[in-house]
C-alpha positions as CSV (number, residue, x, y, z in Angstrom):
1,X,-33.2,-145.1,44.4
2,X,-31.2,-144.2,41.1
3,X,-29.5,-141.0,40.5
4,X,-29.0,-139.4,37.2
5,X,-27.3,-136.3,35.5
6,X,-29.3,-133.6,33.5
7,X,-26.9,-131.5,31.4
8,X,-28.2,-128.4,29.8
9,X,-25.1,-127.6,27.8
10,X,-24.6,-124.0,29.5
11,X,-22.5,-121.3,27.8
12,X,-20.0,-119.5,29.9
13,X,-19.3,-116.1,29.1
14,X,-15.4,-115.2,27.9
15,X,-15.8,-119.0,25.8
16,X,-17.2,-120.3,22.8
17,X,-20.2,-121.5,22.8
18,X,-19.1,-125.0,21.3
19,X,-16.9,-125.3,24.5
20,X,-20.3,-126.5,26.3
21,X,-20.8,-129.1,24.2
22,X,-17.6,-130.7,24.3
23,X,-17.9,-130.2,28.0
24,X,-21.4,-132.3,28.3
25,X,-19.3,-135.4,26.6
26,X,-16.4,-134.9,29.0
27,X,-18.9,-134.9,32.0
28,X,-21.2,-137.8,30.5
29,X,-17.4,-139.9,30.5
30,X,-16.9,-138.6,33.8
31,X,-20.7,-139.6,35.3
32,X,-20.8,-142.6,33.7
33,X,-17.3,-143.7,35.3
34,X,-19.0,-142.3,38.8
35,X,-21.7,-144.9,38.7
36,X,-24.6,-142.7,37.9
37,X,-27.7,-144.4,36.4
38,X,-28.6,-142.4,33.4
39,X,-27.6,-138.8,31.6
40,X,-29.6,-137.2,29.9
41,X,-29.4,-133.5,27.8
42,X,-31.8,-131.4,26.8
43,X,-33.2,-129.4,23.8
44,X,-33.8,-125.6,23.9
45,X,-33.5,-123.1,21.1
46,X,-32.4,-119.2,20.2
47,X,-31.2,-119.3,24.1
48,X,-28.0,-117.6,24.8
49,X,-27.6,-119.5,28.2
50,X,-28.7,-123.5,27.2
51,X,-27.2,-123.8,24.0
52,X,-28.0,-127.6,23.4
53,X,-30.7,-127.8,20.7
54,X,-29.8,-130.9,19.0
55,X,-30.1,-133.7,21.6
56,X,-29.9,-136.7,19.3
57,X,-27.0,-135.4,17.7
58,X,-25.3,-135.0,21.4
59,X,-26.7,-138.7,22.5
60,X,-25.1,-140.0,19.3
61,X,-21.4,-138.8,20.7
62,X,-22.3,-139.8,24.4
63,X,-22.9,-143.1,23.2
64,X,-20.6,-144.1,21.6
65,X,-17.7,-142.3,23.9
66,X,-19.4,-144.2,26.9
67,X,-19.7,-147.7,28.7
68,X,-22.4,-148.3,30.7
69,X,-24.4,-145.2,31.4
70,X,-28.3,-145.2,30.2
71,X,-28.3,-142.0,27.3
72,X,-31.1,-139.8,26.7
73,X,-33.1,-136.7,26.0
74,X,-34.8,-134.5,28.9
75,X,-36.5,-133.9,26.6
76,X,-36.7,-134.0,22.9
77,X,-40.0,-131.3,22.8
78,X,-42.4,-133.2,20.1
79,X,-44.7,-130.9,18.5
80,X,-40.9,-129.5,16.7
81,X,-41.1,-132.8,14.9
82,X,-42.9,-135.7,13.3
83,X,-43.4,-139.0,15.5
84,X,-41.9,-140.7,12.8
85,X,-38.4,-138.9,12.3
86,X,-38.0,-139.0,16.3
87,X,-38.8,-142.7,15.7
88,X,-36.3,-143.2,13.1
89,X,-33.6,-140.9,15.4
90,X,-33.8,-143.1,18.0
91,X,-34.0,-146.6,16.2
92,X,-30.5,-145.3,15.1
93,X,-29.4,-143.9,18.6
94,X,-30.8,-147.6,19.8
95,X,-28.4,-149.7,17.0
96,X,-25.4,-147.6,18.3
97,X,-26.0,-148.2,22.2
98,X,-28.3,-151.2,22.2
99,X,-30.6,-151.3,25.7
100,X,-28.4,-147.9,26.5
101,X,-31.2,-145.4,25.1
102,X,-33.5,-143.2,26.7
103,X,-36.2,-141.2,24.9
104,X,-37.9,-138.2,27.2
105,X,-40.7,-136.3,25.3
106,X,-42.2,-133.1,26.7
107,X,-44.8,-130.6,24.5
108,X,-43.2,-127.2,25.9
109,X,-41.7,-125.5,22.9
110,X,-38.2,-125.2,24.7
111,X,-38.1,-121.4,23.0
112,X,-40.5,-118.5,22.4
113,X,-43.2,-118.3,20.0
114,X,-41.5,-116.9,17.4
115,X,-38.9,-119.7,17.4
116,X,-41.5,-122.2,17.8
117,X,-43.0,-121.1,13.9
118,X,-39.4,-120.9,12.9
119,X,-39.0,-124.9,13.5
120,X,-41.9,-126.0,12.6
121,X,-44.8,-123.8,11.0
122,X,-47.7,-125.9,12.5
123,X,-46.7,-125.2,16.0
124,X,-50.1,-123.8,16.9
125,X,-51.8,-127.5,15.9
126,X,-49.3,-129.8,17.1
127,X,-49.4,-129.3,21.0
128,X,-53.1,-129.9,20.8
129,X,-51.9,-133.5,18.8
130,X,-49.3,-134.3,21.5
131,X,-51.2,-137.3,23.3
132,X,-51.7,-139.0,19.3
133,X,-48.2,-138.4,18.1
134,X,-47.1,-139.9,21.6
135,X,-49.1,-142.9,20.6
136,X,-47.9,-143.4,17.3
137,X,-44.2,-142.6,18.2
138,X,-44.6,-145.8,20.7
139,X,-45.9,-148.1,18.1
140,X,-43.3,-147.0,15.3
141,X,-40.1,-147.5,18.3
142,X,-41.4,-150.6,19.3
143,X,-42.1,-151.8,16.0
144,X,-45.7,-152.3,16.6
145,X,-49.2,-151.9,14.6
146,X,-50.6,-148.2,14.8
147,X,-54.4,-147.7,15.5
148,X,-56.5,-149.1,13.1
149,X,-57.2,-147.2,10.1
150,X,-53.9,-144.7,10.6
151,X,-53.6,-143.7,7.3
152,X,-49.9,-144.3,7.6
153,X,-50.3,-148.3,8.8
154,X,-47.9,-149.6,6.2
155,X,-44.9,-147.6,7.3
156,X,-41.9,-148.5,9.6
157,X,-39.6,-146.9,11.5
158,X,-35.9,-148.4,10.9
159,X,-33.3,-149.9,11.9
160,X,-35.4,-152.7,13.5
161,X,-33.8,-154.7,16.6
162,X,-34.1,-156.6,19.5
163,X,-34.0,-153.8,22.0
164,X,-35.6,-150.3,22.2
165,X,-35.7,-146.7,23.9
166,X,-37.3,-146.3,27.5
167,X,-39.9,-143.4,26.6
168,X,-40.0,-141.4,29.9
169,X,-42.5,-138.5,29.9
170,X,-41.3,-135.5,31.3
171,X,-43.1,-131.8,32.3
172,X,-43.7,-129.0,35.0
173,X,-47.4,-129.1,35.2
174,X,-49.9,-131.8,35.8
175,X,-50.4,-132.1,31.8
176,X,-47.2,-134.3,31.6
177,X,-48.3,-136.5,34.5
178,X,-51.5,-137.4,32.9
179,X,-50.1,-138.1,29.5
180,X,-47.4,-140.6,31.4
181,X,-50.3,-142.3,33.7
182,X,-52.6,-142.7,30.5
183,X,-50.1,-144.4,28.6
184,X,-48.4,-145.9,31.1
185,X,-45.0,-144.1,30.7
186,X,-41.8,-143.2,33.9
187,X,-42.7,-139.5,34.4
188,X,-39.8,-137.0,35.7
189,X,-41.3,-133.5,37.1
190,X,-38.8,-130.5,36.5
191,X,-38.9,-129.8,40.3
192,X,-36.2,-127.2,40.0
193,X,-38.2,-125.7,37.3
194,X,-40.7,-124.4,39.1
195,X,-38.8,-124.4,42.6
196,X,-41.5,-127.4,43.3
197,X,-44.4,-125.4,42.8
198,X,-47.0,-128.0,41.4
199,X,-44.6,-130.8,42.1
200,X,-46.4,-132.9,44.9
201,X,-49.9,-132.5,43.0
202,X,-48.4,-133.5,39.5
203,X,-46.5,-136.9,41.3
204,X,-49.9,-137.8,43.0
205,X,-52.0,-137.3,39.8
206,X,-49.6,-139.5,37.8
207,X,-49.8,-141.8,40.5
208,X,-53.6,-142.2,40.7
209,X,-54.3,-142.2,37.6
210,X,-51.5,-144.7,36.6
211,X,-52.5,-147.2,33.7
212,X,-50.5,-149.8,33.9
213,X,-48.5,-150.9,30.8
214,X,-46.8,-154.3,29.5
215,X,-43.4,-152.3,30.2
216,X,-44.1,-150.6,33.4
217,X,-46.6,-152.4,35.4
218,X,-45.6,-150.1,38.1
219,X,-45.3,-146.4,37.5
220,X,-42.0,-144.9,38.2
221,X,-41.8,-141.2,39.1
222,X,-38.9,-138.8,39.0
223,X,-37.8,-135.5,39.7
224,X,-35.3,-133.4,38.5
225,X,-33.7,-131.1,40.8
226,X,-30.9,-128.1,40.6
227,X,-27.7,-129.2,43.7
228,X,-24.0,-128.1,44.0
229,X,-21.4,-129.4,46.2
230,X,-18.3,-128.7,47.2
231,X,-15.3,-129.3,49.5
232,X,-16.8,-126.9,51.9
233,X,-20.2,-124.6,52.1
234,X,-18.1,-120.7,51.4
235,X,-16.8,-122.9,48.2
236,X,-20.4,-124.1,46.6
237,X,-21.9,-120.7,47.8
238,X,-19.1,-119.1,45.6
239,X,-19.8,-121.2,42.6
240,X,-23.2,-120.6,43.0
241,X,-23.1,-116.8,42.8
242,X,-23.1,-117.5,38.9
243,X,-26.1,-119.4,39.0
244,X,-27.8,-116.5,41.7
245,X,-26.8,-113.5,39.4
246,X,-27.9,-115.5,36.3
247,X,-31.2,-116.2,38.1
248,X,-31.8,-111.8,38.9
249,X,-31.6,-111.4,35.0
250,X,-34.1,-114.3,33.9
251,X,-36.6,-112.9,36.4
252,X,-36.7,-109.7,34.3
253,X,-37.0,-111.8,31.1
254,X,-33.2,-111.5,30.4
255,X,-31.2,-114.6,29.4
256,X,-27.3,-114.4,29.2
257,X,-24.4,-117.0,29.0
258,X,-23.1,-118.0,32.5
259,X,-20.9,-115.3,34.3
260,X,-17.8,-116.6,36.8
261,X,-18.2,-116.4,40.5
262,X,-16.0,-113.2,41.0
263,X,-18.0,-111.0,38.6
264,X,-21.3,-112.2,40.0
265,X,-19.8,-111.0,43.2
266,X,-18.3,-107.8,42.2
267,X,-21.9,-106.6,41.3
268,X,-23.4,-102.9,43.1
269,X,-26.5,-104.8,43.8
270,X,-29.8,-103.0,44.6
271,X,-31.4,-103.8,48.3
272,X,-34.0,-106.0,46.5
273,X,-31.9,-107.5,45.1
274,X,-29.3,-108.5,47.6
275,X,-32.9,-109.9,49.1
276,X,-33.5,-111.8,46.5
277,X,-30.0,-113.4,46.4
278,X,-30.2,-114.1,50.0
279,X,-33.0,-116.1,49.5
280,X,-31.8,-118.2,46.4
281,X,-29.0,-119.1,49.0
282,X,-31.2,-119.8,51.2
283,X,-33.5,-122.3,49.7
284,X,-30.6,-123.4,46.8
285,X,-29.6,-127.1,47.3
286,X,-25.9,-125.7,48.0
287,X,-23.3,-126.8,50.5
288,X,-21.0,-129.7,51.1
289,X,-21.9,-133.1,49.8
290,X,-23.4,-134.6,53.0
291,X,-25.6,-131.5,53.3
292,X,-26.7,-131.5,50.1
293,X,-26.9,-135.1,49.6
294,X,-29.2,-135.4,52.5
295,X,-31.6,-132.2,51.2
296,X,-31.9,-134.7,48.0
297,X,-32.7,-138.3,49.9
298,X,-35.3,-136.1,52.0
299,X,-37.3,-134.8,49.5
300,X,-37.5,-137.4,46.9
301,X,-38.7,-139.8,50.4
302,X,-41.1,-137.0,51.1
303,X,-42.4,-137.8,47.6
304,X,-41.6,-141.2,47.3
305,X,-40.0,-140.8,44.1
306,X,-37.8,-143.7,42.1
307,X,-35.6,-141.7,40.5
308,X,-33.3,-138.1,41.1
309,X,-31.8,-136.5,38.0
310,X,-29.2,-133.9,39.4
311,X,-28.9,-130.5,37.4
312,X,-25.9,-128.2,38.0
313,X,-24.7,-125.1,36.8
314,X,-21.5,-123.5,37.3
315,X,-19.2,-121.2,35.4
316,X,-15.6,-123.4,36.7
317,X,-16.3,-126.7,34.6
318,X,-14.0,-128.4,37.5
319,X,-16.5,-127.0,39.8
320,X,-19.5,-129.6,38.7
321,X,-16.8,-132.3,38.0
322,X,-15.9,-131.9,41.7
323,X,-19.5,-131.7,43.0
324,X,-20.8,-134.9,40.9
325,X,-17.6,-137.0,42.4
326,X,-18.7,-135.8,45.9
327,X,-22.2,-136.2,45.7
328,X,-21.7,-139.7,43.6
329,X,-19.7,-141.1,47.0
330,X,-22.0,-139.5,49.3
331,X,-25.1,-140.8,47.6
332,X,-22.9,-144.5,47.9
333,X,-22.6,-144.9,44.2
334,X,-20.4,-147.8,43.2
335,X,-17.5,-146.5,40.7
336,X,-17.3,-148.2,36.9
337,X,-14.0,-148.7,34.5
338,X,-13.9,-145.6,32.7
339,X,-15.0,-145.9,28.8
């Protein structure tokens, strides 16, 4: 089984919001020195908590300030952009870090409505051309013919080279998993999007329905889910009190930069809510690293998944540099020289 990193690029509150970026390419050094398989950052926009909206911008710097690490989006959300531009991105992305590339699409906007029109005025027709763009984005990264009759035939995507991207397909509903098993794509399910909601249904569509492809004769299924460890439980459940208070304001539709442990702590909380925090703690993949490397091997062998990409959130950027090292030994990953 290979484990890999997601990194949303959170903003912490009392820091700029830059500081997250330069902390995803210290952590990228630091995972890819850990042994993990791939890390990959995602795209969201007008978010005051996930402040990474140019992912092939940030891929560009992991690159090139890493050794051995796969590099990629989770995900880079088509309908924003033409197939051929993303093409063209990661052509480039593939000439800096040659066989090191990763390419995950989804269709969600990553934003609201609003923000959606703002980058890209079609958004209202592009979703519905998702499966066709996936199709030509394939053929331009791969350097091969589009359908006949594309009224765009003649036109390449450069630099041209011996190796290219890994296209994974990534989503929360059983949309994505169908667009992976038609074309024949990895698929990754955002299990700690949804708390698994829709999970196990999406993973045995994909499966079933699998096409296989000259790449990936075999499909390959992921999940993505949300862990913290630490030296001992009362430590990760302190970290995680950012993460806990963060999650009482998105359920009301309120999305703020990441608050530290002690004011998360500090709060007058209502009796519903002091419910609802006990039961993020309870079902939160949260503890020491044994524990919480042992929640992680059980589920994705429930699901028989290939691949686990880790998510973590805390306001103390030592904290997740701690919890990664623990769960990287406890998960038995073998160290690398450092870039």
């Amino acid at each position: 089984m290979k484990f890999l990193i997601l990194d949303q690029s959170i903003a912490g509150s009392g820091r700029p919001q830059g500081q997250a970026i330069r902390d995803t390419l210290a952590l990228a050094q630091k995972c890819d020195a850990l042994g993990y398989h791939r890390f990959w950052v995602s795209e969201h926009h007008s978010h005051p908590t996930i402040v990474g909206t140019a992912p092939e911008i940030l891929i560009a710097a992991i690159a090139t300030h890493t050794k051995t690490i796969r590099v990629g989006s989770a995900g880079v959300m088509l309908p924003h952009y033409a197939p051929l531009k993303v093409a063209e991105q990661f052509r480039v992305l593939d000439a800096l870090a040659p066989g090191r590339i990763d390419l995950g699409l989804g269709r969600a906007p990553g934003s609201d409505g609003r923000t959606a029109f703002a980058l890209n005025p079609l958004a209202n027709e592009r979703p519905a051309q998702f499966p066709s763009d996936v199709a030509d984005l394939m053929a331009w990264l791969h350097g091969e013919p589009l359908r006949e009759g594309h009224p765009f035939a003649v036109v390449e995507a450069m630099p041209k080279g011996d190796t290219a991207p890994e296209i994974w397909m990534l989503g929360s509903s059983n949309y994505g998993a169908q667009v992976g098993a038609h074309f024949g794509l990895p698929y990754s399910f955002a299990w700690f999007f949804t708390d698994g909601r829709g999970g196990q249904e999406a993973l045995d569509l994909y499966r079933t329905h699998y096409q296989p492809s000259v790449r990936h004769p075999e499909p390959n299924a992921g999940i993505c889910v949300w862990a913290l460890a630490a030296e001992t439980a009362d430590e990760a459940q302190y970290h995680y009190s950012s993460r806990a208070h963060w999650q009482l304001h998105r359920d009301r539709g309120i999305y703020l930069p990441l608050d530290p442990p002690e004011h998360a702590l500090g709060q007058d909380y209502t009796a519903a809510e002091a419910a609802r925090i006990a039961e993020l703690r309870r079902t939160a993949m949260v503890g020491t690293a044994p524990e919480v490397a042992a929640r992680i091997r059980e589920l994705a062998g429930r699901l028989q998944v290939d691949e686990v990409a880790i998510v973590t959130w805390a306001h103390d950027e030592q904290a997740r540099h701690t919890s990664y090292s623990l769960l990287a030994r406890e998960l038995g990953l073998a160290p690398r020289p450092a870039a």
